[in-house]
N, C-alpha and C positions, 0 to 999 in steps of 0.2 A: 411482566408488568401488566398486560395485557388484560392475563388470567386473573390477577390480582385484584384489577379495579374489579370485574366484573360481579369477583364474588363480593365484593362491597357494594355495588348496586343492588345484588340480587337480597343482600343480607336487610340492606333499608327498606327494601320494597315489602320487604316480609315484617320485619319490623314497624314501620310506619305506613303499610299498608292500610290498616282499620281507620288509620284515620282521614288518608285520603280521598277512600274510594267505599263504594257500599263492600256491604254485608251480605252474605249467605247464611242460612240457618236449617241444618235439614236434621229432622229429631225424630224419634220413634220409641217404641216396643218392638222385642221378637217375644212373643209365646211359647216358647221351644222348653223342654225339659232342659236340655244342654245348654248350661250359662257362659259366658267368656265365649260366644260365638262370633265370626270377624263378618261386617259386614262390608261389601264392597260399592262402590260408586264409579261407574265408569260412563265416559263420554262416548253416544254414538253415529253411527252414521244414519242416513236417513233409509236406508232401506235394511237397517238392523232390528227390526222392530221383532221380526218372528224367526232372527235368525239365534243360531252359535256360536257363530264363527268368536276368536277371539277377542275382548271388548279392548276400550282403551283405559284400564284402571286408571283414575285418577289417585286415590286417595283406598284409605280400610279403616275401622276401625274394629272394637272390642264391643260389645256388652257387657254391663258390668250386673253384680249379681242379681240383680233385676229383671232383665234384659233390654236395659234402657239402652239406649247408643245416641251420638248426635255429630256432626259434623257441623263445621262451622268456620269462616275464613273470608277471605276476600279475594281468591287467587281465580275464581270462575270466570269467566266470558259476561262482560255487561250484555251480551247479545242474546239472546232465547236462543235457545240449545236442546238439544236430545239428549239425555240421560237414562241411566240401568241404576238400580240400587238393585243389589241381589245378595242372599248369605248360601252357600253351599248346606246338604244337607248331612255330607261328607266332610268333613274338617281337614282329612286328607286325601281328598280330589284334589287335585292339579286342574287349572280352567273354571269353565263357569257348569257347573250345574242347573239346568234348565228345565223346572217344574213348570206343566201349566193345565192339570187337569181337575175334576169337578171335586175331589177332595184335598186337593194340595199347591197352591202356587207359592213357589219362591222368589220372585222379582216382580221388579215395578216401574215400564217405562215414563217416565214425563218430561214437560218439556221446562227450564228451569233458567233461572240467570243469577248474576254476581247478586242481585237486590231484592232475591225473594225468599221466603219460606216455606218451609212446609214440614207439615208434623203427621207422624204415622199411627196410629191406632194402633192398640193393642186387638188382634185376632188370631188364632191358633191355627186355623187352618188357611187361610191365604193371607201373606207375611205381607205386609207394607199395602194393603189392599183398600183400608178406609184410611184416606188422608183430607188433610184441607192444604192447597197447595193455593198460595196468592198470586203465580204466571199467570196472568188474563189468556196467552198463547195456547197453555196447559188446557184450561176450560173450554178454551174454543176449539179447540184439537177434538177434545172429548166427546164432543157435540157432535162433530163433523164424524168420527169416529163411529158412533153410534147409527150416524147415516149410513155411512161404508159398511158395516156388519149385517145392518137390514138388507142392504144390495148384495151381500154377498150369500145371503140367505133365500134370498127372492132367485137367484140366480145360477142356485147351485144345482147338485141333483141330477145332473146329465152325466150318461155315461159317452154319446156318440158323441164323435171330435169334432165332428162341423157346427154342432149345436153346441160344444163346448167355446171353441173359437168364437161361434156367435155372439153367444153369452158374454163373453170375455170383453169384447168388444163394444158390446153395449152397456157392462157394467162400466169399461172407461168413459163413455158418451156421458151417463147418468153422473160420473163422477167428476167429471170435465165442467159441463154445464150450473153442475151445485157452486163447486167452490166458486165459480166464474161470478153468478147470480148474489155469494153471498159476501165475496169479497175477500176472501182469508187470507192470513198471513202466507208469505211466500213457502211460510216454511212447515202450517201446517197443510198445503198444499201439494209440497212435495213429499213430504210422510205419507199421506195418504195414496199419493202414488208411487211410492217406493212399495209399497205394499203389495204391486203386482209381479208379475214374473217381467222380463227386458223383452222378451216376442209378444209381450202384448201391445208393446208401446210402436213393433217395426212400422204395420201399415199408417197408425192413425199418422206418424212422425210425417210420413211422406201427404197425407192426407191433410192434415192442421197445422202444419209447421208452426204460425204466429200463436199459437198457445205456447208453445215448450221455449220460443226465443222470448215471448214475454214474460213467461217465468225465470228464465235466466237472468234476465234486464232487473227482475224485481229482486231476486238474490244478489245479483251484483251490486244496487243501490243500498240493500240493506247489512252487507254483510263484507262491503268495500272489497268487493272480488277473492272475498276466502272464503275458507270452511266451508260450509253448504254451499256457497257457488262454486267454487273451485270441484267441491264433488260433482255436481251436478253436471256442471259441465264437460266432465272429465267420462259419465254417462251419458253424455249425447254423443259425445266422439266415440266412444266406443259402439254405438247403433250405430253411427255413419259408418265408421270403417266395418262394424259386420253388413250394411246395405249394401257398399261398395263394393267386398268383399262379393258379395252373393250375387251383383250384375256383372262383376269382371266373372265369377265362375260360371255364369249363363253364358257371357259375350264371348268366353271360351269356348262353351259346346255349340252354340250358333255358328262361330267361327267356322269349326271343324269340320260339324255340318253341311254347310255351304259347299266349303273346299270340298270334301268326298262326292256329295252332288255333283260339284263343277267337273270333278275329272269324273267320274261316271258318265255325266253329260258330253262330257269332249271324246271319252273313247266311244261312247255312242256314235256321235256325228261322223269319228274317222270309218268305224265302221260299217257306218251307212255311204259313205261317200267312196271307198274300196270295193264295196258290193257294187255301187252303181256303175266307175269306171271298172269292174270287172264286165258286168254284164252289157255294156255298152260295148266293150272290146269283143266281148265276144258276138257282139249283133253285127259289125262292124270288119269284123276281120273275116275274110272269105276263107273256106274250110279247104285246105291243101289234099283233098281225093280225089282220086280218079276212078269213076266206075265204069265197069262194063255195062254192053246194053242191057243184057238181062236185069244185071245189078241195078242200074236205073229204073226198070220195069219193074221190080221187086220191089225196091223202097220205095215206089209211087204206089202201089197196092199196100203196102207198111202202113204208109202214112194214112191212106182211105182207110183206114183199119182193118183191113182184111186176115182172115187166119191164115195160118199156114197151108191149110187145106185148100182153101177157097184161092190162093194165087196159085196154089199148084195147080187147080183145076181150070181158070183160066188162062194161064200161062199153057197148059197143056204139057206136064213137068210131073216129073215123082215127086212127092214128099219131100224124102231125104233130100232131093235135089234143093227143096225151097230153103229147106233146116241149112243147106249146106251154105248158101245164098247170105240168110239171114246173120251166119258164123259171122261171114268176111266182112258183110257192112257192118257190123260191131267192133269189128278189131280196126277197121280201114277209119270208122270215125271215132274211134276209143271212148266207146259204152258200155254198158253190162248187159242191159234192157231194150224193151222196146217203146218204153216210155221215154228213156232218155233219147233213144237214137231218134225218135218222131221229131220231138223237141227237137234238138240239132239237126236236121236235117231240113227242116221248116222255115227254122229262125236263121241260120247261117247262108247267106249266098255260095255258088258254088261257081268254079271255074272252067 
């Protein structure tokens, strides 16, 4: 029953539609040798302007042997809107075919509502290219358009990426400032900036935040929180969650950072404070030897730094005698050297 009414609603509206509500009127030429070619209309989003991606066909129609076509209805958005008029140049391509160079364009973005017109010129080589289109939005788009082209032309030309990013950023600044100065609809202010790439928008966002929320504010007044605000908004959350995104993946590596710092730092300190109660202990604890007298005489000429030669000859001793000497106070203080055994026998008290 449900089902039923609906399609009676849906069938009046379309029926009694012309006479409640405005008119659309969108009329042309194609110049094309191939007659009976389908042209399409579709609705898009505001940063579809240089894209592919798949449009939102509204409607198609035919050219009839002329190549006249025209479209005509009441079912559009009273709202100013983005639109595609395009004809393939392929009949049987699938998607849209996307011409835009110096001897051939096949489409034609503008900006369009339930209550306006517009009529396309006949030209052969850029299809839907001279029109009179009555959107005042359309005109002023164009305008502002033509400002953005010359910025992007003043601006271009760099191959190095910091002068690119420069650039970038000061084309937003120059493009911020106009529309601000000139007043423009919300929407063709956001066209103009959809036209950039989304890492152009990360810093200024954190930098000018009250542009991009007074933009939203103005779409949301005009477009009772759909369509273009809904998109748009739908693009600010997606730069916050990639900003968020990119200081949780920094406040990761700082994290981690820290922490391997911190235990570096702590086996450092254990390791410094091991050394010190070693070498305290060992200043500290009195060396368990016993020497003979000679042995005392001998590691008191040691420590003077005397050779081996020179305690033998004051000791009045062979050689071999003193070498034999030096053996036992090495083993008796457990050293290899005579630098060691100085050291320890210096530093350590004896009993």
């Amino acid at each position: 029953m449900v089902i039923y009414l609906k399609r009676i609603l849906l069938f009046t509206l379309i029926l009694f539609g012309n006479y409640c509500f405005g008119q659309y009127s969108i009329s042309g030429y194609l110049d094309t040798p191939e007659k009976n070619k389908r042209v399409y209309l579709s609705l898009l989003q505001f940063d579809e302007i240089n894209g592919i991606s798949p449009d939102q066909i509204i409607t198609s129609t035919l050219t009839d042997s002329l190549g006249y076509f025209s479209f005509e209805g009441s079912l559009l958005s009273d709202k100013h809107a983005l639109y595609r008029i395009y004809s393939n140049l392929d009949e049987d391509v699938e998607g849209v075919q996307k011409y835009d160079m110096e001897d051939l364009k096949n489409f034609h973005n503008f900006i369009f509502s339930n209550n306006d017109t517009i009529v396309f010129k006949r030209n052969s080589k850029f299809w839907f290219s001279s029109n009179s289109n009555t959107n005042p939005i359309d005109k002023e788009w164009n305008t502002y358009e033509s400002y953005a082209k010359k910025l992007r032309q003043e601006f271009s030309g760099f191959n190095n990426q910091k002068m690119i990013n420069q650039t970038t950023d000061q084309y937003l600044g120059e493009l911020k400032s106009f529309v601000i100065e000139k007043e423009t609809h919300p929407l063709t202010t956001l066209i103009l900036l959809g036209s950039l790439p989304k890492k152009a928008f990360k810093k200024d966002l954190g930098d000018d935040p009250e542009f991009y929320v007074e933009l939203l504010g103005q779409l949301n007044d005009y477009y009772d929180t759909s369509s273009y605000a809904l998109q748009y908004r739908s693009f600010l959350d997606d730069l916050y969650k990639s900003e968020t995104k990119n200081e949780l993946v920094l406040y990761k590596k700082l994290t981690y950072g820290l922490a391997i710092l911190s235990v570096l730092f702590f086996i450092g300190i254990v390791f410094l404070i091991l050394k010190l109660k070693r070498a305290k202990t060992l200043q500290q604890v009195p060396l368990d030897f016993s020497l003979t007298t000679q042995e005392e005489k001998v590691a008191e000429l040691m420590v003077a730094d005397k050779t081996n030669k020179e305690i033998a000859s004051e000791l009045f001793i062979s050689l071999n005698t003193v070498k034999t000497h030096v053996r036992n106070l090495y083993a008796k203080l457990e050293v290899s050297n005579r630098t060691e055994f100085v050291a320890k026998f210096k530093n350590h008290p004896r009993d």
